[in-house]
C-alpha positions, 0 to 999 in steps of 0.5 A, a space after each residue: 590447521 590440519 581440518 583447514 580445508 574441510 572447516 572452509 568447505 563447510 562454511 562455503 557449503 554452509 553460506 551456499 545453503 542459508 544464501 538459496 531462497 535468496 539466489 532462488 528468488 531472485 527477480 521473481 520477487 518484484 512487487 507490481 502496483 495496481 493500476 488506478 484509473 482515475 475518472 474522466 475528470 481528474 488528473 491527479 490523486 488527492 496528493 501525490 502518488 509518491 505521497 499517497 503510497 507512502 503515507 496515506 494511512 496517516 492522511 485518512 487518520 488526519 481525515 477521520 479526526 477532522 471529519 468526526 472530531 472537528 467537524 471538518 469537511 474539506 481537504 485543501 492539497 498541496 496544489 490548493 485543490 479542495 476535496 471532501 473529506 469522504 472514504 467512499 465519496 472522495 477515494 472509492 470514486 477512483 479506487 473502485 474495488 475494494 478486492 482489487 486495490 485496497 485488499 491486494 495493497 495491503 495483502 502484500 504489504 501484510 497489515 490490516 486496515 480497520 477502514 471496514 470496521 466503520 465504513 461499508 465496503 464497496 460491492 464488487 462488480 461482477 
């Protein structure tokens, strides 16, 4: 045990090092919703907003099935709310920009939608 002391030096500076970005990030890394304001006439989202953040890409799947394969229109809630099964006419009502929402959304999440390969993106406000 003659390098005991230096072999734990090592490792201490060693876990100090490979800990950094951690320490170094730490608080600055929070991750901030975007904001939706919803039309005057509405209170609610077509689903939750626990629901809509973490599966919504499997509720447009579902949407875009019944739309073009079954000829399916409507959407009936949870709450039995009926909406039209519709990406520009029922959610870009609310979620208006394209830039500001969708693209910061996914951005930070890392993926790539194919939303904009069929549909037409909304033209920014300027």
């Amino acid at each position: 045990m003659h390098y005991g002391g230096k072999i734990i030096a090592g490792l201490i500076i060693f876990l100090g090092l490979v800990s950094l970005p951690f320490w170094f990030n730490l608080g600055s890394a929070a991750y901030k919703q975007p904001k939706v304001e919803l039309p005057k006439n509405e209170k609610n989202c077509v689903e939750s907003k626990e629901y809509m953040r973490t599966s919504h890409m499997k509720l447009l799947d579902q949407w875009r099935d019944w739309a073009l394969r079954d000829g399916k229109r409507t959407y009936i809630n949870h709450n039995g709310k009926e909406f039209t099964i519709s990406l520009q006419n029922t959610c870009m009502k609310c979620h208006v920009s394209k830039e500001k929402f969708c693209d910061k959304c996914h951005n930070d999440a890392g993926v790539s939608p194919y939303c904009w390969d069929c549909h037409v993106p909304p033209k920014e406000a300027k």
